[in-house]
PDB file as gemmi writes it, atoms N, CA and C in Angstrom:
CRYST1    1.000    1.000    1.000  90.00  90.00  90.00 P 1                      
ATOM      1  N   UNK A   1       0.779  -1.189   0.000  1.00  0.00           N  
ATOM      2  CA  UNK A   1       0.000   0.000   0.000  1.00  0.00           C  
ATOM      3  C   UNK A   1       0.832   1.269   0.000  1.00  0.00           C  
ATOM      4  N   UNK A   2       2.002   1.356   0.033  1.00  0.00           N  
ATOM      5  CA  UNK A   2       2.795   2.513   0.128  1.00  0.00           C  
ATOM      6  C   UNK A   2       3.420   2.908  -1.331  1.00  0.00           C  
ATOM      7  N   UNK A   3       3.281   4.245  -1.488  1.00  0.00           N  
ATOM      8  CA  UNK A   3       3.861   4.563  -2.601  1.00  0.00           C  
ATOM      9  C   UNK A   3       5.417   5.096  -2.725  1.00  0.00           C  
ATOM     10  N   UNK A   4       5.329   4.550  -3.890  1.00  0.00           N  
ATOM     11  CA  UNK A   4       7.283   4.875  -4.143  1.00  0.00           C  
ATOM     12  C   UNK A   4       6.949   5.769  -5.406  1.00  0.00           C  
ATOM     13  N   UNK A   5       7.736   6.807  -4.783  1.00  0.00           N  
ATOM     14  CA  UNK A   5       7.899   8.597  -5.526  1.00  0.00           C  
ATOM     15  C   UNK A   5       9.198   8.613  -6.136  1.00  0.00           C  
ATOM     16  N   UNK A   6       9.747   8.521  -7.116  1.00  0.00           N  
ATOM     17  CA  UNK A   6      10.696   9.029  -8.041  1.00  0.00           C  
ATOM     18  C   UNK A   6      11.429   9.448  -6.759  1.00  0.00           C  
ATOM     19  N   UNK A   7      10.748  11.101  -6.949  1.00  0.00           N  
ATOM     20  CA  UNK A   7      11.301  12.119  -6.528  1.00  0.00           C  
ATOM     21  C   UNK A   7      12.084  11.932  -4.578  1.00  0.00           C  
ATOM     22  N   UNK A   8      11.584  10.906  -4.033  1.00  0.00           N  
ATOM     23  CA  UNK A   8      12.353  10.230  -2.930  1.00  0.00           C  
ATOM     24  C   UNK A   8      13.684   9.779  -3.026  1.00  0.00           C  
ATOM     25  N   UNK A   9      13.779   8.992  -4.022  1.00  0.00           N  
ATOM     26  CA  UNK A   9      15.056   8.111  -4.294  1.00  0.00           C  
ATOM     27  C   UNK A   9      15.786   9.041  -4.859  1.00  0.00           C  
ATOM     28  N   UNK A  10      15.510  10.231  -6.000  1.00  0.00           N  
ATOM     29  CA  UNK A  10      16.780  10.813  -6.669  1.00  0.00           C  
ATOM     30  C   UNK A  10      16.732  11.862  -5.626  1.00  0.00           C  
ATOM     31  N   UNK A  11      16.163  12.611  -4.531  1.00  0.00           N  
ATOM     32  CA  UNK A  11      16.719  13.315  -3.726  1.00  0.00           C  
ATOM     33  C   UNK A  11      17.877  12.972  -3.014  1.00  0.00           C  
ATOM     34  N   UNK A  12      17.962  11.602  -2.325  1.00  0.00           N  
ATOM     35  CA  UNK A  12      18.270  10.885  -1.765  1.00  0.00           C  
ATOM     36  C   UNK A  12      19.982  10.628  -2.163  1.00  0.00           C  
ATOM     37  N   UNK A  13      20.147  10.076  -3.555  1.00  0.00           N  
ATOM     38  CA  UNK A  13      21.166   9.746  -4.301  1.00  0.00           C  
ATOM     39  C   UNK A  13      21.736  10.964  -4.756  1.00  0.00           C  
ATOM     40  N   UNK A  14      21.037  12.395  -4.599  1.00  0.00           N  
ATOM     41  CA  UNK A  14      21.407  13.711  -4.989  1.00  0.00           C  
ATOM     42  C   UNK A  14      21.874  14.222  -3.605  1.00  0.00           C  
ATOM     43  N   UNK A  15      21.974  13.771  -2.461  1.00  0.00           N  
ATOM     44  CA  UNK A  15      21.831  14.355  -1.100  1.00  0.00           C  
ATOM     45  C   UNK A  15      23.412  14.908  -0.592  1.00  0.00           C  
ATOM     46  N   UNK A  16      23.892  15.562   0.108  1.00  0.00           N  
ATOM     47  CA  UNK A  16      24.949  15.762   0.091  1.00  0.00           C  
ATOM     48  C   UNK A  16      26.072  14.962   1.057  1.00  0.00           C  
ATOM     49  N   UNK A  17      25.521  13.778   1.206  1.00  0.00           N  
ATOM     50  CA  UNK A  17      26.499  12.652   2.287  1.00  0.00           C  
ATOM     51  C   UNK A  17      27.236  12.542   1.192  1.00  0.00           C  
ATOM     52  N   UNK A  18      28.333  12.604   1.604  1.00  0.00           N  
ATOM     53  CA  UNK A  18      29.834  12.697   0.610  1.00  0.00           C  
ATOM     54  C   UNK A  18      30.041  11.375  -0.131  1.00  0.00           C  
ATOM     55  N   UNK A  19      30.018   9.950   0.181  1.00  0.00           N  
ATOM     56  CA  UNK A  19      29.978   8.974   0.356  1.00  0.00           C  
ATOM     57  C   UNK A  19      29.048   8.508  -0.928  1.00  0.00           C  
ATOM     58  N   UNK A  20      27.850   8.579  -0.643  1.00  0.00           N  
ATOM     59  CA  UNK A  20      26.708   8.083  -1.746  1.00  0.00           C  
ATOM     60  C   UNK A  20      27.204   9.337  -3.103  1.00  0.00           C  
ATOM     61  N   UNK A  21      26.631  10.814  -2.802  1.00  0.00           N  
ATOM     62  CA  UNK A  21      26.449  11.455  -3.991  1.00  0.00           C  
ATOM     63  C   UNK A  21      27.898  11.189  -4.720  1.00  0.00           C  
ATOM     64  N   UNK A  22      28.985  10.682  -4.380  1.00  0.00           N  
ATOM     65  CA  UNK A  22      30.067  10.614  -5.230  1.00  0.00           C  
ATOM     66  C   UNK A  22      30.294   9.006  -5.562  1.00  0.00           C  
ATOM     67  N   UNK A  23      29.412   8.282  -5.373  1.00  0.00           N  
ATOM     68  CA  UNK A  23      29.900   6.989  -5.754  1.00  0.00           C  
ATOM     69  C   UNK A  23      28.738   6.266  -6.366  1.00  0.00           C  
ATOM     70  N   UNK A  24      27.708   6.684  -6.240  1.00  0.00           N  
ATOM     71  CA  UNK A  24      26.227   6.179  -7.483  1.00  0.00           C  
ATOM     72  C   UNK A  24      26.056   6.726  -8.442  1.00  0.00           C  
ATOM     73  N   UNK A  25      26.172   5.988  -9.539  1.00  0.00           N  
ATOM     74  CA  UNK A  25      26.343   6.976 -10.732  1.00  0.00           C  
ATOM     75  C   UNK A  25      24.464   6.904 -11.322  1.00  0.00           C  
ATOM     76  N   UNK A  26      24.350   5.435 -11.501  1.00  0.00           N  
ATOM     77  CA  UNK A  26      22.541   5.437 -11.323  1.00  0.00           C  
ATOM     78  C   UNK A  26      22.061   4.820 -10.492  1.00  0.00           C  
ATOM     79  N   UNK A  27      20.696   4.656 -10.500  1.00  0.00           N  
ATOM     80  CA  UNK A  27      20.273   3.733  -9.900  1.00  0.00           C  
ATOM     81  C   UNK A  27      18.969   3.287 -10.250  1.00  0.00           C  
ATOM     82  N   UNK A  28      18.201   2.305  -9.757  1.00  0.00           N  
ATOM     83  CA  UNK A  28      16.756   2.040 -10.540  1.00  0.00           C  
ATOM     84  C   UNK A  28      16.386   0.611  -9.069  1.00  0.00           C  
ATOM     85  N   UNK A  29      14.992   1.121  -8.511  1.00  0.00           N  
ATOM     86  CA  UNK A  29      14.051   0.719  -7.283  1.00  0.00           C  
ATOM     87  C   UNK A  29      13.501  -0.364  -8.014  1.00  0.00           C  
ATOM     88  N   UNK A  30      13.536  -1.659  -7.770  1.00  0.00           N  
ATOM     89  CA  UNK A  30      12.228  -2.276  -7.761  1.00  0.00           C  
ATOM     90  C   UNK A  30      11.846  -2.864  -6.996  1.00  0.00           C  
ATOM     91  N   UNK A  31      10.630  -3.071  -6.685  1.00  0.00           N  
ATOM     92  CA  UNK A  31       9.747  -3.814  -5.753  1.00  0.00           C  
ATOM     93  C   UNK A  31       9.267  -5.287  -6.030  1.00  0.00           C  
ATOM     94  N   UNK A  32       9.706  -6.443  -5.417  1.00  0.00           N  
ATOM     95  CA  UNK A  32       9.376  -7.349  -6.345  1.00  0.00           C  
ATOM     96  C   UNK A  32       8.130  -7.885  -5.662  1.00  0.00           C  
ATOM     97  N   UNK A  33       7.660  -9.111  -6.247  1.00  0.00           N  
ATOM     98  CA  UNK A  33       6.312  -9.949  -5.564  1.00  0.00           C  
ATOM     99  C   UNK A  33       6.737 -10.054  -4.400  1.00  0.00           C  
ATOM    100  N   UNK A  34       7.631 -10.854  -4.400  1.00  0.00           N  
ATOM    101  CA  UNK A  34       7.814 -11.323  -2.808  1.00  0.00           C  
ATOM    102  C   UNK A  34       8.372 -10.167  -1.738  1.00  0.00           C  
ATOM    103  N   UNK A  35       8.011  -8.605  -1.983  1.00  0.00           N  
ATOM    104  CA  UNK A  35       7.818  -7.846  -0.930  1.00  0.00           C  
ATOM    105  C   UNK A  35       9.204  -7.105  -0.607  1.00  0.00           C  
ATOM    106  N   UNK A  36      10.178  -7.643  -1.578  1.00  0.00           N  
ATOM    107  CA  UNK A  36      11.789  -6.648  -1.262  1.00  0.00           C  
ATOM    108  C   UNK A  36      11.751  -5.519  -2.313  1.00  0.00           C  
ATOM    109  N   UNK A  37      12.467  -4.850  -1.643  1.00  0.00           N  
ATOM    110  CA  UNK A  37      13.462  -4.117  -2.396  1.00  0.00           C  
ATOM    111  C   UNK A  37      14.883  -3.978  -3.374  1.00  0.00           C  
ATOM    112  N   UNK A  38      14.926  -4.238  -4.389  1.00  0.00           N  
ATOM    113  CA  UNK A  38      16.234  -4.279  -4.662  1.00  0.00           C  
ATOM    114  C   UNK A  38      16.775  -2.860  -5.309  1.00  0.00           C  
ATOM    115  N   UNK A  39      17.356  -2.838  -4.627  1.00  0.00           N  
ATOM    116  CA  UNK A  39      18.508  -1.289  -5.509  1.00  0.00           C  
ATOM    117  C   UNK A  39      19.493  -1.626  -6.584  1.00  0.00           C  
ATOM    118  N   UNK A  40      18.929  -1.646  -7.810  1.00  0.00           N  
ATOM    119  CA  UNK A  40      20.273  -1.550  -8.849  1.00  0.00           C  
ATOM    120  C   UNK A  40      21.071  -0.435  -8.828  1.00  0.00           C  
ATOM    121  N   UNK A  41      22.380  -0.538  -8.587  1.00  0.00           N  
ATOM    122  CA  UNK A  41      22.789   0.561  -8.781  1.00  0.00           C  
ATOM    123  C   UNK A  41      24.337   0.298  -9.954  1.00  0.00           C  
ATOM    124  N   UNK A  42      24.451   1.313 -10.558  1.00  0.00           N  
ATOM    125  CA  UNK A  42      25.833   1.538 -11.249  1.00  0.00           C  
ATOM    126  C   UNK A  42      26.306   2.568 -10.774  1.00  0.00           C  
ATOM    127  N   UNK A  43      27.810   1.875 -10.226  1.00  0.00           N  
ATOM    128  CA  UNK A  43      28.786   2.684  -9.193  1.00  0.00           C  
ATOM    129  C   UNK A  43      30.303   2.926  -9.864  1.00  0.00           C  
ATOM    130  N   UNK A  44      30.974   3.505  -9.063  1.00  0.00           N  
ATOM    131  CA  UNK A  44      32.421   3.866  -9.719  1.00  0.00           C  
ATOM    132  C   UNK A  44      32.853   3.691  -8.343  1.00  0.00           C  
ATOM    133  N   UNK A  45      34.446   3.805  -8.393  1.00  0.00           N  
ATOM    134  CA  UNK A  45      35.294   3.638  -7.600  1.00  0.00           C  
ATOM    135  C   UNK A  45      35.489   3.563  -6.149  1.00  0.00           C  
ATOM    136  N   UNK A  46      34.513   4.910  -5.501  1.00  0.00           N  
ATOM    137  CA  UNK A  46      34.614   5.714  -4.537  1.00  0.00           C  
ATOM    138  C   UNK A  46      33.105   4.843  -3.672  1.00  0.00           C  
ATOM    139  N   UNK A  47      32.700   3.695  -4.569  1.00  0.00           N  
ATOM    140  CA  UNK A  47      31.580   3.083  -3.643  1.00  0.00           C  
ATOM    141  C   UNK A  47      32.528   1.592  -3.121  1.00  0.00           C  
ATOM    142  N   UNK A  48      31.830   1.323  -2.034  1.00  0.00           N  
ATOM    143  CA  UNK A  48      32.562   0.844  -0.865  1.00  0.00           C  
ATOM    144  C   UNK A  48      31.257   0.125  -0.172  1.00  0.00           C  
ATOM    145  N   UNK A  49      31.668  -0.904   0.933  1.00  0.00           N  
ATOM    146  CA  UNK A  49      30.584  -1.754   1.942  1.00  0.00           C  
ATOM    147  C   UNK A  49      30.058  -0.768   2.661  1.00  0.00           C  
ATOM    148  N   UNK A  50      30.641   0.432   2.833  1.00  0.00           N  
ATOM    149  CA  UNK A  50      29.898   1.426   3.889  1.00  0.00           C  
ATOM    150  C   UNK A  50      28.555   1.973   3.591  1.00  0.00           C  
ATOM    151  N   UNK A  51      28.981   2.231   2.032  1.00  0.00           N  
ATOM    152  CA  UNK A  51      27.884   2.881   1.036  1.00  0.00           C  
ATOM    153  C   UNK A  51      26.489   1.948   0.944  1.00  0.00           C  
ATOM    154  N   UNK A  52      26.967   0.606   0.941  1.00  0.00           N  
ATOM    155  CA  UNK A  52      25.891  -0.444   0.952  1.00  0.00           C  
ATOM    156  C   UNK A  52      25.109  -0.725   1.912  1.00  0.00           C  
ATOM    157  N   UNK A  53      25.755  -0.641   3.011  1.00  0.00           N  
ATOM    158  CA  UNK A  53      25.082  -1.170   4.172  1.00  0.00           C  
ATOM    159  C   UNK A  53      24.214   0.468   4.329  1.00  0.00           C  
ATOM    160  N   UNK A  54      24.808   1.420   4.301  1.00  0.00           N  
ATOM    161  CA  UNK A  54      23.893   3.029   4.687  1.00  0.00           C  
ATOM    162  C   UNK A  54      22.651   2.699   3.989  1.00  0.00           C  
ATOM    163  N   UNK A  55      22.488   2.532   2.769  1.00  0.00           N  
ATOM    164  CA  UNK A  55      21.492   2.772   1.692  1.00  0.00           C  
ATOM    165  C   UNK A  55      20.402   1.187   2.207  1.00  0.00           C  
ATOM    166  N   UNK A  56      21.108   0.331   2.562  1.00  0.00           N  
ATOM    167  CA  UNK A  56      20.148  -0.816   2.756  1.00  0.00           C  
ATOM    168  C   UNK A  56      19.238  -0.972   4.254  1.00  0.00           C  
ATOM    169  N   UNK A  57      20.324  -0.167   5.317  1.00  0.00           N  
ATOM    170  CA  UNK A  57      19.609   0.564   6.825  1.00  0.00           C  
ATOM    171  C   UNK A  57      18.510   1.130   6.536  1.00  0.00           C  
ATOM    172  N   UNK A  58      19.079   2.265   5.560  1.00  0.00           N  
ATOM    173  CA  UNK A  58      18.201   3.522   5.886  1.00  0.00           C  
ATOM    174  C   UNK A  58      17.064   3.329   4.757  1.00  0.00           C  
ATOM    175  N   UNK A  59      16.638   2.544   3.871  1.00  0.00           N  
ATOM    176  CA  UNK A  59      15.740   2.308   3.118  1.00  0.00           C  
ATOM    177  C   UNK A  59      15.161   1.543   3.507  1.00  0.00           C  
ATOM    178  N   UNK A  60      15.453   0.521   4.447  1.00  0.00           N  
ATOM    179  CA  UNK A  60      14.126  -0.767   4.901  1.00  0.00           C  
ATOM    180  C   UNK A  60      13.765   0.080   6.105  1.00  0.00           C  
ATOM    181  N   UNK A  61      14.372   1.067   6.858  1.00  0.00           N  
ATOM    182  CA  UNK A  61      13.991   1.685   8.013  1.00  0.00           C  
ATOM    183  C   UNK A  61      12.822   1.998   6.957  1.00  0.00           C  
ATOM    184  N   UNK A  62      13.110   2.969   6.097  1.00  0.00           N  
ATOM    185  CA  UNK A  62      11.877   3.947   5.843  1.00  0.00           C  
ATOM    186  C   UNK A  62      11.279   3.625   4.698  1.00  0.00           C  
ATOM    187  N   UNK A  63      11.289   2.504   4.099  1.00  0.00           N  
ATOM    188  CA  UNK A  63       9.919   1.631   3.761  1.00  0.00           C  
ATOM    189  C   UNK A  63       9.587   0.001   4.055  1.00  0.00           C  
ATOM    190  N   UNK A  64       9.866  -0.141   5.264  1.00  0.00           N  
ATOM    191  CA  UNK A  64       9.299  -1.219   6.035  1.00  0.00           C  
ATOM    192  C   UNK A  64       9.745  -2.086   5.174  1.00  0.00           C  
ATOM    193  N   UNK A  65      10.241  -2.531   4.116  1.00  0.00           N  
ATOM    194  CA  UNK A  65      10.602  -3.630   3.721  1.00  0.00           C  
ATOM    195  C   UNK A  65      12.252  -4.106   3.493  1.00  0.00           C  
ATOM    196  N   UNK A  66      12.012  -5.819   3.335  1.00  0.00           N  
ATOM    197  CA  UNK A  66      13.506  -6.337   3.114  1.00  0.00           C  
ATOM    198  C   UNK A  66      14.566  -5.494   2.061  1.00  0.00           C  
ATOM    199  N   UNK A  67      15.676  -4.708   2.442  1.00  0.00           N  
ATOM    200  CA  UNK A  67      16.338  -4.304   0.800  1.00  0.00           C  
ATOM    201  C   UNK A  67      17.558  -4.522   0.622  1.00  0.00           C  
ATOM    202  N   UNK A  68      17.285  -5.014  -0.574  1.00  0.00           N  
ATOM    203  CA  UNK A  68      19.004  -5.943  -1.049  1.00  0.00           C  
ATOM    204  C   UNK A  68      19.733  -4.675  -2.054  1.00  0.00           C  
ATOM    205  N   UNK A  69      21.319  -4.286  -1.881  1.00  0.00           N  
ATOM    206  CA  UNK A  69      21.518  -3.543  -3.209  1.00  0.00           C  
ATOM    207  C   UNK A  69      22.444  -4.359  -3.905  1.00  0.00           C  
ATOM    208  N   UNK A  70      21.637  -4.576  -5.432  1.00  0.00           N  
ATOM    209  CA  UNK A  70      22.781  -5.044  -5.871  1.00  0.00           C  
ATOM    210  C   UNK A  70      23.545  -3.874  -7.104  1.00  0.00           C  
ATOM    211  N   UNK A  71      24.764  -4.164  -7.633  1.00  0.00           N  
ATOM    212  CA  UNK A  71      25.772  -3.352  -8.448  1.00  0.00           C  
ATOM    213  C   UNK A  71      25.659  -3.956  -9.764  1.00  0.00           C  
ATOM    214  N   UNK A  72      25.339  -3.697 -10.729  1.00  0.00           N  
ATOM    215  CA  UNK A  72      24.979  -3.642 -12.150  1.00  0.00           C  
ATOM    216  C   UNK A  72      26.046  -2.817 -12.570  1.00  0.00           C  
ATOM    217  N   UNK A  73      26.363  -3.171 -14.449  1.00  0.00           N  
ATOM    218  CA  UNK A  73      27.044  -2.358 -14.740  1.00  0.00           C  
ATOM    219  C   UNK A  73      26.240  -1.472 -15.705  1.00  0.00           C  
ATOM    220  N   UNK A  74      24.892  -2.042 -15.879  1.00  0.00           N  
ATOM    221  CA  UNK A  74      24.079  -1.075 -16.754  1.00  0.00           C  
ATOM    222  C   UNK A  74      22.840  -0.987 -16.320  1.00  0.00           C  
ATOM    223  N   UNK A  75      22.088  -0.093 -16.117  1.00  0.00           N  
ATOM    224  CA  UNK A  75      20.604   0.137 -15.898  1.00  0.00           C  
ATOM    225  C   UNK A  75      19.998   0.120 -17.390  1.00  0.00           C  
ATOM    226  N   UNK A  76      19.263  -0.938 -18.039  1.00  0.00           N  
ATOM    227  CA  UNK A  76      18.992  -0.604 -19.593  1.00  0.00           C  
ATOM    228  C   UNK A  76      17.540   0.606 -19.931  1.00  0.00           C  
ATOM    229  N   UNK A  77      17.777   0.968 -21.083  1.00  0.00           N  
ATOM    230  CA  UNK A  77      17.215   1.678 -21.394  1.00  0.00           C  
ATOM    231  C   UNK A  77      15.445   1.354 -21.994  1.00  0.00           C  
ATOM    232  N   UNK A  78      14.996   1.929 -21.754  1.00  0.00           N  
ATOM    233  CA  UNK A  78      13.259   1.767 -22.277  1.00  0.00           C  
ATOM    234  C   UNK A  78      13.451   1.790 -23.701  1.00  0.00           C  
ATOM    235  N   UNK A  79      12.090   1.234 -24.668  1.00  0.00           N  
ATOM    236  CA  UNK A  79      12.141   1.497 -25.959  1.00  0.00           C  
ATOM    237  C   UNK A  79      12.179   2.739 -26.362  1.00  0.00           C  
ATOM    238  N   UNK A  80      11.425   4.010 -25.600  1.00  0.00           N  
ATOM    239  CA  UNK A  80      11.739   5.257 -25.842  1.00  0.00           C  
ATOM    240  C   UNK A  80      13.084   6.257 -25.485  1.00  0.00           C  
ATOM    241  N   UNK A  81      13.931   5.225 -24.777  1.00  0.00           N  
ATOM    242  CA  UNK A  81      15.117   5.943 -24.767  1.00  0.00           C  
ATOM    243  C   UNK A  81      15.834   6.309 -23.141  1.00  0.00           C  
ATOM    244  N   UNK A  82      14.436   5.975 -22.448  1.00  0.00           N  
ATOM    245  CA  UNK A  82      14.506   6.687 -20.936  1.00  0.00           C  
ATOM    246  C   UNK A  82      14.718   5.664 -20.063  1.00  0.00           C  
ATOM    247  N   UNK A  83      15.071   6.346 -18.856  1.00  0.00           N  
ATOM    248  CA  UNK A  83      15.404   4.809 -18.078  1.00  0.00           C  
ATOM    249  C   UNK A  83      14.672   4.777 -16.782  1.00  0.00           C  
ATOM    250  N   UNK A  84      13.923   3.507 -16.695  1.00  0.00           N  
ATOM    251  CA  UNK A  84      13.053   3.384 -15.908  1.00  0.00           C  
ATOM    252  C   UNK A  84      13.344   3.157 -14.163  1.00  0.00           C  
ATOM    253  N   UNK A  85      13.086   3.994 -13.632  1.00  0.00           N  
ATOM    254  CA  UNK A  85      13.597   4.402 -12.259  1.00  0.00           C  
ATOM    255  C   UNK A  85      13.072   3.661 -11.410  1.00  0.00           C  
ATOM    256  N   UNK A  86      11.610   3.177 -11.260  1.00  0.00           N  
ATOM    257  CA  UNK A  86      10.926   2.521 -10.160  1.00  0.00           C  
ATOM    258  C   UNK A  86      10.131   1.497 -10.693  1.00  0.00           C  
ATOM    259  N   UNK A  87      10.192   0.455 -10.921  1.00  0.00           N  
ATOM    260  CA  UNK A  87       9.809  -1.116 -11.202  1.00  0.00           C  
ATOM    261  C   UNK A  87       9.129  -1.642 -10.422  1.00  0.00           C  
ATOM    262  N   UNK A  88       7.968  -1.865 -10.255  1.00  0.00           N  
ATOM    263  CA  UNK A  88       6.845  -2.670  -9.411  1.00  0.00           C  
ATOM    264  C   UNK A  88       6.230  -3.679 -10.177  1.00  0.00           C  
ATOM    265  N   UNK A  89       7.132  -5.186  -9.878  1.00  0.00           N  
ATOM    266  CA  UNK A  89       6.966  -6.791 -10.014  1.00  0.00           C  
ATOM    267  C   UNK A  89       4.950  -6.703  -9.837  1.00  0.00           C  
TER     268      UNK A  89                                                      
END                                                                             
């Protein structure tokens, strides 16, 4: 029953903790059937276990559910070109 807002997650990944805004380059939410979270993200250098564990705390804190992140090297693109940010299985 809870909604997932775009505009949550790219604040978030835009935020100024030194740590995340310099080491996620994208990222893309989905929600699957079985009730998790997974964070795709594509990262560079400067991401680290610290970065993982922050983002996986502080996102099941504040949407009650299980969240796994995993590291992709590509978020793919939609047929129109755009890339789809929030995925609900």
């Amino acid at each position: 029953g809870q909604m997932f807002i775009v505009h949550n997650f790219t604040g978030f990944f835009q935020i100024d903790h030194p740590k995340i805004k310099k080491s996620v380059d994208q990222f893309q939410v989905v929600k699957t059937k079985d009730n998790y979270i997974i964070f795709n993200l594509v990262v560079n250098n400067k991401y680290d276990i610290e970065v993982k564990e922050f983002i996986e705390s502080y996102w099941s804190e504040q949407l009650k559910y299980p969240v796994v992140v995993k590291v992709v090297n590509e978020i793919p693109l939609t047929n129109s070109g755009k890339r789809k940010f929030i995925i609900n299985e």
